[in-house]
C-alpha positions in Angstrom: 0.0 0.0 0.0 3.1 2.1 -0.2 2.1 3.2 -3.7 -1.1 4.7 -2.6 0.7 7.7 -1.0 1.8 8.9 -4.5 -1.9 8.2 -6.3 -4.2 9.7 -3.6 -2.7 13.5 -3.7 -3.9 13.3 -7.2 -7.6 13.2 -6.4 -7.5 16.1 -3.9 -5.9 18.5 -7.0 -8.5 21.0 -7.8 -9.8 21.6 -11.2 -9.1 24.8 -12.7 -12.3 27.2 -11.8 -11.0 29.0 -15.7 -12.8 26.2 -18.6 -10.0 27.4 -20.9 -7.6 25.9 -18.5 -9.3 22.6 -18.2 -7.9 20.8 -20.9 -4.8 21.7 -20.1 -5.1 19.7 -16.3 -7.0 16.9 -17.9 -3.7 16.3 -20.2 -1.3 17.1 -16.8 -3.1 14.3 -14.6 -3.5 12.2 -17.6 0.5 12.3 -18.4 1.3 12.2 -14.5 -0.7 8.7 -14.1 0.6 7.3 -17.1 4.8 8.7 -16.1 3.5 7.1 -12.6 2.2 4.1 -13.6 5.6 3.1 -16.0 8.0 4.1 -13.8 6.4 2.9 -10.2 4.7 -0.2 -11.0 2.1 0.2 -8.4 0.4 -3.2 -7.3 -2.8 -4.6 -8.3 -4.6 -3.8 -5.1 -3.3 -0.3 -4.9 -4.2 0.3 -9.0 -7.6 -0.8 -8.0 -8.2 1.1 -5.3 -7.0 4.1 -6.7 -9.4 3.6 -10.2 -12.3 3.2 -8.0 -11.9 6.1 -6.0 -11.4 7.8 -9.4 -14.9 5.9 -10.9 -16.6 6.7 -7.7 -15.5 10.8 -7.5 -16.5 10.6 -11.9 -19.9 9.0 -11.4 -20.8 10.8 -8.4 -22.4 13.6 -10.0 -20.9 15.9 -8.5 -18.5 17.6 -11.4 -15.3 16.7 -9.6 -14.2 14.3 -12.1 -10.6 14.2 -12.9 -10.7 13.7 -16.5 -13.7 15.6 -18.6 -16.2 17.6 -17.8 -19.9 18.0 -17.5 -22.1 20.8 -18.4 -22.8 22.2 -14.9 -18.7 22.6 -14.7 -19.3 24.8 -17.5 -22.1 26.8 -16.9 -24.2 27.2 -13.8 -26.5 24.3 -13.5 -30.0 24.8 -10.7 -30.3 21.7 -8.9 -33.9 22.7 -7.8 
């Protein structure tokens, strides 16, 4: 579970609150898991972990997802 230590500070990252900026930290985290992944070699059960957390955060529906967007990050969505 050593591994985890270097995966979990990238979920509490913020997104950029600027959408012109969002593309460019969607290609940061996605070249820091990939440089991560090849040069670490984290274990199964720490991989696992970690991509659940990430499906859990996505699917949510919150708008906190690492990777893409969804239209309430982009303009202002009324939950009522």
């Amino acid at each position: 579970m050593y591994c985890l230590q270097w995966l979990l500070p990238v979920l509490l990252i913020p997104k950029p609150v600027n959408p012109a900026l969002l593309q460019t930290h969607v290609m940061f985290m996605i070249l820091y898991l990939i440089g991560f992944f090849l040069e670490r070699r984290p274990c199964i059960i720490c991989s696992l972990v970690f991509f659940i957390a990430v499906s859990l955060i996505c699917y949510s529906g919150l708008g906190n997802c690492l990777f893409w967007s969804t239209n309430c990050d982009l303009v202002k969505c009324d939950s009522d």
